[in-house]
C-alpha positions as CSV (number, residue, x, y, z in Angstrom):
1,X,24.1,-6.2,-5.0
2,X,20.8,-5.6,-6.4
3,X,19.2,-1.7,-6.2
4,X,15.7,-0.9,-4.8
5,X,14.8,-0.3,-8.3
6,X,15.4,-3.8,-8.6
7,X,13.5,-5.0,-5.5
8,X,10.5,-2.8,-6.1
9,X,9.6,-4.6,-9.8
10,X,10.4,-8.0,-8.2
11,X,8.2,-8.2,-5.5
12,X,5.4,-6.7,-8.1
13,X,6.3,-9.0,-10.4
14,X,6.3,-12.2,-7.6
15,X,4.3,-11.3,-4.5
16,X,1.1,-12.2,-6.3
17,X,2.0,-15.3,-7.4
18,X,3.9,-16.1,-4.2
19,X,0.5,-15.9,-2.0
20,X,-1.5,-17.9,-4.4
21,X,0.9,-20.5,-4.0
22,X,1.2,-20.6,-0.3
23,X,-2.5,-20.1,0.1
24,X,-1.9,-16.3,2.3
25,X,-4.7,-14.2,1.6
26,X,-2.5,-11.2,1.9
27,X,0.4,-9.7,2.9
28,X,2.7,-6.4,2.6
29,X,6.3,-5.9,2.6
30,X,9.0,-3.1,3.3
31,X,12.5,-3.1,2.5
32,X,15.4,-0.8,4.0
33,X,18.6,-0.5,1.9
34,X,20.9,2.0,3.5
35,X,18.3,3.9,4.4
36,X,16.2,4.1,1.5
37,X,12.6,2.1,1.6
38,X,10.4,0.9,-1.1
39,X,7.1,-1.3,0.3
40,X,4.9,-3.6,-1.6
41,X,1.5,-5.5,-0.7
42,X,-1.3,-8.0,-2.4
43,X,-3.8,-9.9,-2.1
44,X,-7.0,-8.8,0.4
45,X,-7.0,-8.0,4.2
46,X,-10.2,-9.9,5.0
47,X,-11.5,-12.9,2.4
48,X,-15.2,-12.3,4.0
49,X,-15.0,-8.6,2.7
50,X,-12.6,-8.6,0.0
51,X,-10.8,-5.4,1.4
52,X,-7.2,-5.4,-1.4
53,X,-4.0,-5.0,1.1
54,X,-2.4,-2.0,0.5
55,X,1.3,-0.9,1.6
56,X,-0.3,1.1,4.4
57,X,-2.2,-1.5,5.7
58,X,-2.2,-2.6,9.3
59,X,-1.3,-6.1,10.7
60,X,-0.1,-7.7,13.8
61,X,3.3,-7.5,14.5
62,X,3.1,-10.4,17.2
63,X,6.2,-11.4,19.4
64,X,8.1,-8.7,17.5
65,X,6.5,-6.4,19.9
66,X,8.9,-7.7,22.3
67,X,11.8,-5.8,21.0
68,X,10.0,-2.4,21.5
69,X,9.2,-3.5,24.7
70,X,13.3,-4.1,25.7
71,X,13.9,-0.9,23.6
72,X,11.4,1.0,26.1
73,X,13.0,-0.7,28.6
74,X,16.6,0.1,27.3
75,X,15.7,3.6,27.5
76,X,15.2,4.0,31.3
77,X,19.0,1.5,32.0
78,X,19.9,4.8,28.8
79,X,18.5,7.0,31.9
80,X,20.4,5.5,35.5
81,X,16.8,4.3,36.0
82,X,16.9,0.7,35.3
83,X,19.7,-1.9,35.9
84,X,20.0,-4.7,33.9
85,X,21.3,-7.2,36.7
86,X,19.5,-5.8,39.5
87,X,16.8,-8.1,40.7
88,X,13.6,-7.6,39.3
89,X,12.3,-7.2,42.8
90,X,14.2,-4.1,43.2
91,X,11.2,-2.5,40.7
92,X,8.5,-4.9,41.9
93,X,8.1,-5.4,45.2
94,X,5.5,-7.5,45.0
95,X,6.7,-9.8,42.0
96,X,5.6,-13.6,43.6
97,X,6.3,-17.0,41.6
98,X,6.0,-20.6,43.3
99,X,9.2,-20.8,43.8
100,X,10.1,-17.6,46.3
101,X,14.4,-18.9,46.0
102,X,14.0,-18.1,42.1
103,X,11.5,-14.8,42.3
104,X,13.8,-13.0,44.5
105,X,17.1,-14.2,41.9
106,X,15.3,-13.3,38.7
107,X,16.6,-10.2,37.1
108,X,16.0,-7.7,34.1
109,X,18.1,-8.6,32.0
110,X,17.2,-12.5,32.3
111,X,13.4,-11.0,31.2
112,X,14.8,-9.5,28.6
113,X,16.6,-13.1,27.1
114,X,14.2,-15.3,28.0
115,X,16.2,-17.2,30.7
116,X,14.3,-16.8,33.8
117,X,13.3,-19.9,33.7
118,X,9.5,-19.7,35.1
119,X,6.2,-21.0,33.0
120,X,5.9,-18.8,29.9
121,X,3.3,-19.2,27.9
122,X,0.1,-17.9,30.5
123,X,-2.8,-15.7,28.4
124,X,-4.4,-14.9,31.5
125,X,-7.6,-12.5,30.5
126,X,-7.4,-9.4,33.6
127,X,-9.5,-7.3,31.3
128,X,-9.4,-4.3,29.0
129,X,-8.6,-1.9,31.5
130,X,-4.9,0.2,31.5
131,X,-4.0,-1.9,34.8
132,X,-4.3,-5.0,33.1
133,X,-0.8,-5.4,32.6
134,X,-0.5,-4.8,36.7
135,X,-3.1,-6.9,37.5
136,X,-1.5,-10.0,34.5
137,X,1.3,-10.0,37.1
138,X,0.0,-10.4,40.0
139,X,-1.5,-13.6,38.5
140,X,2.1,-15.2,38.5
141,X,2.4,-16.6,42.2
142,X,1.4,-19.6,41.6
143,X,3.2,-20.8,38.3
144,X,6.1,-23.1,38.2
145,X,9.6,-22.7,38.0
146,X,10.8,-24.9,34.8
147,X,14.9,-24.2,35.4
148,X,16.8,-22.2,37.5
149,X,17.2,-18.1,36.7
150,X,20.0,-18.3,34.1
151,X,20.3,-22.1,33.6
152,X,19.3,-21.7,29.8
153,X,16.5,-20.6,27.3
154,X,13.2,-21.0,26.8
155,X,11.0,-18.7,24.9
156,X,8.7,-16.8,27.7
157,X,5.5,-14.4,27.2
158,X,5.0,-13.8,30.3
159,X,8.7,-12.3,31.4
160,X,7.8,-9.7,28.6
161,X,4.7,-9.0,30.3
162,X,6.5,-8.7,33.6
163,X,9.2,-6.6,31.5
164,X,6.3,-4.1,30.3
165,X,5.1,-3.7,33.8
166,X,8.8,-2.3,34.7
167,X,8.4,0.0,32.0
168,X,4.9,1.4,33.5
169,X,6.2,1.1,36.8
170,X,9.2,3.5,36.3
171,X,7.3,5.5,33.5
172,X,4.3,6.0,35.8
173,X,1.7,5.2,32.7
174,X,0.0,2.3,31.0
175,X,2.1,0.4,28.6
176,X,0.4,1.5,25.4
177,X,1.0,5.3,26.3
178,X,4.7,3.9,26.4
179,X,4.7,2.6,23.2
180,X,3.1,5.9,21.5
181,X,4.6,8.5,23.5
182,X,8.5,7.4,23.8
183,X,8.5,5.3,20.3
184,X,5.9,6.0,17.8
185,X,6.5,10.1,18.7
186,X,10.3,10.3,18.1
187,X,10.1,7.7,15.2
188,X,7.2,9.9,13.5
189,X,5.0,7.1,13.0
190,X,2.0,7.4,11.2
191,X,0.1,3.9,10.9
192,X,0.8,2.4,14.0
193,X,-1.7,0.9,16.9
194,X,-1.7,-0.7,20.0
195,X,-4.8,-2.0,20.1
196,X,-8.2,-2.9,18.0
197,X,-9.7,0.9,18.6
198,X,-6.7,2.2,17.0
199,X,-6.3,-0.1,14.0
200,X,-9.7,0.6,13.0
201,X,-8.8,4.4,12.7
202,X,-7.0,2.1,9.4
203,X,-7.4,-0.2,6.5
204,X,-6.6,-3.4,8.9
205,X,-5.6,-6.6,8.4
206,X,-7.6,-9.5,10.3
207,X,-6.1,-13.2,10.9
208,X,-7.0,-16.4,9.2
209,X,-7.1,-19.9,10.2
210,X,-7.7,-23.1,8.8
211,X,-9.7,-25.5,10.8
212,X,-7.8,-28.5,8.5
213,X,-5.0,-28.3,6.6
214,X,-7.2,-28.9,3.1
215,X,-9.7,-26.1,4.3
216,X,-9.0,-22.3,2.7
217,X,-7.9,-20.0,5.0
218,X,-11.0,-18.2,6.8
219,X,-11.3,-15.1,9.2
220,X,-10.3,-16.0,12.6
221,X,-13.4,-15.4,15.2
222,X,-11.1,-12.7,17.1
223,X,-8.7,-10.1,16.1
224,X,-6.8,-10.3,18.9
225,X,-4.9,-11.9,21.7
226,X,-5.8,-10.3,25.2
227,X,-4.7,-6.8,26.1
228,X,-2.5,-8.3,29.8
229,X,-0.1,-9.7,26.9
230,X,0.3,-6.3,24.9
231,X,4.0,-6.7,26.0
232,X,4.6,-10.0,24.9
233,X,3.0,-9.5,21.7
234,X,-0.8,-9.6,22.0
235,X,-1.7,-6.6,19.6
236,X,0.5,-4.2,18.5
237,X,0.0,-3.2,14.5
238,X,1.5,-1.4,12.0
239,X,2.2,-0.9,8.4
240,X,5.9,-2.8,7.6
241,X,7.4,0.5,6.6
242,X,6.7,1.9,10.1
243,X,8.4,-1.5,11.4
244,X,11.7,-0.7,9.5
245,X,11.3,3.1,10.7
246,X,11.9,1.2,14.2
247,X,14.9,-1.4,12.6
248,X,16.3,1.4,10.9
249,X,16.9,3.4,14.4
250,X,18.7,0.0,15.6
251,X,21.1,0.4,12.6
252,X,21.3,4.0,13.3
253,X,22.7,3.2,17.0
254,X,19.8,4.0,18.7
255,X,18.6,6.9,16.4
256,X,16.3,8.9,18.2
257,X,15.2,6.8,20.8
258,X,17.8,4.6,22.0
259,X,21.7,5.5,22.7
260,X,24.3,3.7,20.8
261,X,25.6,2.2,23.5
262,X,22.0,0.5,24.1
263,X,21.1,-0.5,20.9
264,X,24.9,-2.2,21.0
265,X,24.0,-3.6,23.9
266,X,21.0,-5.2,22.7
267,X,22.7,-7.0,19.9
268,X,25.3,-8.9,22.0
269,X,24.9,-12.8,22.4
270,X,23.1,-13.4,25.7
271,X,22.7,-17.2,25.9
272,X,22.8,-20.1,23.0
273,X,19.8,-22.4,22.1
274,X,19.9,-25.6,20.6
275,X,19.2,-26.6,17.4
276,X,15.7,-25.3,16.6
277,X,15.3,-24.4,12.8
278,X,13.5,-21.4,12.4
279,X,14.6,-19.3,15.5
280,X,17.9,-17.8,16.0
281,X,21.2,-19.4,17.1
282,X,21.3,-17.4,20.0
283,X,19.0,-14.4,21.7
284,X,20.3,-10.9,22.7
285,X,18.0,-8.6,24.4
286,X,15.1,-8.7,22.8
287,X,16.3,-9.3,19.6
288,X,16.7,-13.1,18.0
289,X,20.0,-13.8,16.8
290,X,21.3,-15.1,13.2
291,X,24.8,-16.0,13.3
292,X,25.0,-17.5,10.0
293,X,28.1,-18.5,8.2
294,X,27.3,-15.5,5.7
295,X,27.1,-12.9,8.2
296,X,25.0,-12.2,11.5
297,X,21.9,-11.3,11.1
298,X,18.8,-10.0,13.7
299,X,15.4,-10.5,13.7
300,X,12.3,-11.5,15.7
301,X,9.0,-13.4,14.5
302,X,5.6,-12.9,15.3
303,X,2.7,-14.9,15.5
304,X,-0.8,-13.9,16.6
305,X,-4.6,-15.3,15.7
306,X,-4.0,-16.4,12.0
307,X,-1.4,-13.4,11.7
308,X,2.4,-14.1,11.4
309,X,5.2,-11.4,10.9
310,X,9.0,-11.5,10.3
311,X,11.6,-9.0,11.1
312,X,15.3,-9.2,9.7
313,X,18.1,-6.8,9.8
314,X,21.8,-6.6,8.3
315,X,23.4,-4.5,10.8
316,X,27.3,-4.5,8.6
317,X,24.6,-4.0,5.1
318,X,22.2,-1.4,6.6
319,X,19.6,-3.5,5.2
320,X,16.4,-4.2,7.2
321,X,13.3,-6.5,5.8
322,X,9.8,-6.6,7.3
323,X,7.2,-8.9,6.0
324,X,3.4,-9.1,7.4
325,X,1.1,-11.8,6.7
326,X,-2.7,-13.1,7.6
327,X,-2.6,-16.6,7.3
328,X,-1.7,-19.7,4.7
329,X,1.6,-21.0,5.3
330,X,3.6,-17.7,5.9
331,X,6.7,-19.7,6.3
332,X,7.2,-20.9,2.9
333,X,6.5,-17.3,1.6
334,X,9.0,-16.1,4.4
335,X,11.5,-18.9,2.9
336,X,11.4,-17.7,-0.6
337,X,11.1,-14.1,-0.1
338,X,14.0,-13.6,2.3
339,X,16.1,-16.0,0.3
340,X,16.0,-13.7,-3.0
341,X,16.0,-10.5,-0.6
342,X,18.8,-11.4,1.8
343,X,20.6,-12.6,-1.0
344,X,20.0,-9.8,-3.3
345,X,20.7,-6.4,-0.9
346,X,22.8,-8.4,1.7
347,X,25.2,-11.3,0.1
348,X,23.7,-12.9,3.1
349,X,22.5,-16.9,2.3
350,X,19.6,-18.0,4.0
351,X,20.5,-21.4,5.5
352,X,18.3,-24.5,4.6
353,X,16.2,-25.7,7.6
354,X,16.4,-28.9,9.2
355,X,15.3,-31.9,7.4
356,X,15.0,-35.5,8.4
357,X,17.4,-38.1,6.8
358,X,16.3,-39.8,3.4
359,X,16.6,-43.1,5.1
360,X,16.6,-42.6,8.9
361,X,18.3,-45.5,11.2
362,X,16.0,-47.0,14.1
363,X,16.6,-46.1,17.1
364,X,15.7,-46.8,20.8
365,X,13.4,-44.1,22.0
366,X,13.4,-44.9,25.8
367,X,15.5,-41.8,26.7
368,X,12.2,-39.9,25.0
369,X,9.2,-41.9,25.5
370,X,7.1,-39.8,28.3
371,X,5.2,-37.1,28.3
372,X,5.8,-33.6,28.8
373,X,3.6,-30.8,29.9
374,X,3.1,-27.0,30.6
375,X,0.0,-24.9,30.2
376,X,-1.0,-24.2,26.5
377,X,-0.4,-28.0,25.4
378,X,0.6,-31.8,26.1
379,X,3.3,-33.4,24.1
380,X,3.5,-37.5,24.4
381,X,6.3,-39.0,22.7
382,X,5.7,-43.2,21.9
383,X,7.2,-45.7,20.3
384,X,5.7,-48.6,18.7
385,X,6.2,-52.2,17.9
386,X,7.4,-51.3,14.5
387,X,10.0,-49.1,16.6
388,X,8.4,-45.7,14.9
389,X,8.5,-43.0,17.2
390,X,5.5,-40.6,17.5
391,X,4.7,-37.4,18.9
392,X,1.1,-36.3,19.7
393,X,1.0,-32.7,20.9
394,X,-2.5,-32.1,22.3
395,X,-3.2,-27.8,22.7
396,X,-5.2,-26.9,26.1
397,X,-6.8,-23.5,27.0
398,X,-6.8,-20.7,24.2
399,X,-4.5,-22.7,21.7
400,X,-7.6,-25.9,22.0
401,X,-9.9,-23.6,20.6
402,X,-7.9,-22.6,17.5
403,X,-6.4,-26.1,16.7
404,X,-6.4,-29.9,17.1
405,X,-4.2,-32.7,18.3
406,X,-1.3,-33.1,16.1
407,X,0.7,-36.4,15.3
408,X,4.2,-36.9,14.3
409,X,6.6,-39.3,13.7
410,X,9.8,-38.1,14.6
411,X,13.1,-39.5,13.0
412,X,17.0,-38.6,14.7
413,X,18.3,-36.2,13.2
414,X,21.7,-35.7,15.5
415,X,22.8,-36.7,19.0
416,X,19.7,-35.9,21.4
417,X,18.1,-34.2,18.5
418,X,15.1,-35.7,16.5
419,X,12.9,-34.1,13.8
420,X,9.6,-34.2,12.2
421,X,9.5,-36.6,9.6
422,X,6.9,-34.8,7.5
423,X,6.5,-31.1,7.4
424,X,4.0,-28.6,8.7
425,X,4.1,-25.3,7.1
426,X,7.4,-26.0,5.1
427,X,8.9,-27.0,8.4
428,X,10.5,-30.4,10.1
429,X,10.2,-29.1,13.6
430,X,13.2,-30.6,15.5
431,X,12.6,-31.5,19.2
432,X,15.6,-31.3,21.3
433,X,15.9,-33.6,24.2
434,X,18.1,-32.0,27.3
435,X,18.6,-33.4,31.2
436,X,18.2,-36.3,32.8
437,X,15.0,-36.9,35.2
438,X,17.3,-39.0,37.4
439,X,16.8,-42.6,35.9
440,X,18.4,-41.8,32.5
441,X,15.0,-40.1,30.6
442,X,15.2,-36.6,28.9
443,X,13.7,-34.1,31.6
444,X,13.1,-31.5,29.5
445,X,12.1,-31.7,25.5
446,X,13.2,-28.0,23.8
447,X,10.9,-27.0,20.9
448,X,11.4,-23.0,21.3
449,X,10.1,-23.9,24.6
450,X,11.6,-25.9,27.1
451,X,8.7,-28.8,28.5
452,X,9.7,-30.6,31.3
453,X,8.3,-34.2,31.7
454,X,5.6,-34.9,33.7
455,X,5.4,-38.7,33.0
């Protein structure tokens, strides 16, 4: 296996070339080898200033957050505070969805693994104020159940909102004094922020987005997503070496702020997703899961405004990898950084994603055709007279003022399983088709999330 020696003069000798191709304006990386770190960054922070990234830099974490927020959670069930299969009633009263049956089932630990089975992707503004979180949740009573508590996965935002608020609930403060006081204390961070006013304190990062594909990346009009979502992901930033501070204390057991017994805990499979490329094969609690034929591997991604950030860790290596991005295509860098990386430290082989059939069979598409929608987007799935099938996803509220109708065509890939014919950011995205409405058509198309039809 390769040394950190090794690893330090290739991502000097590559990163620069590696964001020039991919179009990212900039990005930094840390690496964690049995405990010993070496970081690297390029390129600029902001292409309207022309501020150079540094290794100290600040950028959004994203969804990553969400492992913090089941470590702070983690810590209290560490304490007889919190139990993991008690409902989450028992901590919030007051905790209302449509469907009363499922808000009085729904428990921690189904937060935790994204099975609760309730309308997840909600960016509900309640303000800047420390009861935003609070107020976030008492927004929920009117949105829908999708599935059952338990039934299966689909990604949710909001349960780690509702999680955070059982942290401040039990901890008696806002979720960002949380966050500094029982994670960025003991872990002795030192360029970490929970919020704009705090990242400013540092040489920052800012987003990028490109209005078309054959536009250059530009600075996104916000920083951030709104402050109710801190505990899904909506602003936490850091330097990557403070985010492998906080993997390293997973692959210490816990390390200072978690017991072994947790941090075990978190790791074990909790409920297995289809076939969706880049996420994991299955979730634990909080963290993704990798169980790759090469060895299992954890990690979480992160995507804010124009910002996208990817966490992996080799618990049987001791090897740990965060890279931070603002914009381009961050997945190709992602694919060829962590394949060299993973490869290098690890003897862990990243596994090619899906891609579509050189020749792809026709197909009846009646079991598809429909259209299926929650509140950030509509997906409509056609098929024409040529017997091409299509899929037009349409973005509503927050995500319609970032980006534009998309359209597909979608090629089977397996079973119930089709696939994006052409890529987006170095990605087929497969669409999984589960359930039955009750005249043969899928109820429910799975693309992280899982849609149910609504035509």
């Amino acid at each position: 296996m390769a040394n950190l020696d090794e690893t330090k003069n290739w991502l000097s000798d590559r990163l620069p070339a590696l964001l020039a191709e991919h179009g990212v304006p900039g990005a930094a990386i840390a690496v964690s080898a049995r405990g010993e770190v070496v970081d690297h960054a390029a390129g600029v922070l902001n292409t309207g200033t022309g501020v150079e990234a540094t290794p100290d830099s600040l950028f959004q974490v994203g969804s990553i957050t969400k492992v913090w927020t089941t470590t702070l959670a983690m810590q209290l069930a560490d304490e007889g505070r919190l139990e993991l299969d008690a409902p989450l009633r028992r901590y919030l009263p007051q905790f209302r969805l449509r469907d009363e049956a499922a808000a009085a089932a729904i428990t921690v630990r189904q937060l935790m693994c994204h099975t609760s089975g309730f309308e997840g992707d909600l960016f509900t503004d309640t303000g800047k104020g420390d009861d935003c979180v609070e107020k976030y949740v008492a927004t929920l009573g009117d949105v829908e159940q999708l599935f059952a508590p338990g039934e299966m996965f689909s990604y949710n935002n909001a349960a780690f909102c509702v999680l955070g608020r059982v942290v401040e609930v039990l901890r008696d403060k806002p979720f960002d004094a949380c966050l500094r006081e029982h994670l960025f204390t003991p872990l002795g961070l030192t360029h970490a922020a929970t919020c704009a006013d705090e990242a400013i304190l540092h040489r920052a990062a800012v987003g990028h987005v490109q209005p078309s594909p054959d536009e250059p990346p530009r600075p996104a009009p916000v920083w951030s997503l709104v402050r109710s979502n801190a505990p899904a992901g909506a602003a936490l930033a850091m330097r990557p070496r403070d985010l492998v501070t906080f993997a390293q204390a997973h692959l210490d057991g816990g390390g200072t702020v978690l017991s072994a017994a947790g941090a075990e805990a978190m790791r074990e499979r909790q409920v297995t997703l289809p076939p969706l490329g880049l996420m994991g094969t299955s979730w634990g609690l909080g963290w993704e899961l990798y169980d790759w034929p090469t060895g299992l591997v954890l990690g979480h991604d992160g995507g804010t405004i124009g910002q996208a950030a990817f966490l992996r860790v080799v618990p049987d290596k001791d090897v740990a990898i965060a890279l931070l991005t603002n914009g381009g295509n961050p997945i190709a860098l992602y694919l060829e950084i962590y394949t060299h990386l993973l490869r290098e430290l690890a003897d862990v082989e990243l596994p090619p994603l899906p891609k579509p059939p050189p020749d792809p069979e026709p197909f009846d598409a009646t079991r598809y055709v429909g259209t299926y929608s929650c509140e950030v987007s509509d997906l409509t799935v056609s098929q024409d007279d040529d017997g091409r099938v299509w899929a037009e996803l349409t973005p509503k509220g927050i995500l319609a003022e970032l980006s534009g109708t998309e359209r597909d065509e979608l090629v089977r890939l397996d079973g119930d399983t089709l696939v994006a014919r052409e890529p987006r950011h170095s990605m087929h995205q497969p669409h999984v088709f589960l359930g039955d409405d009750g005249s043969g058509r899928a109820r429910y198309v799975h693309t992280g999330r899982a849609t149910r039809r609504a035509g």
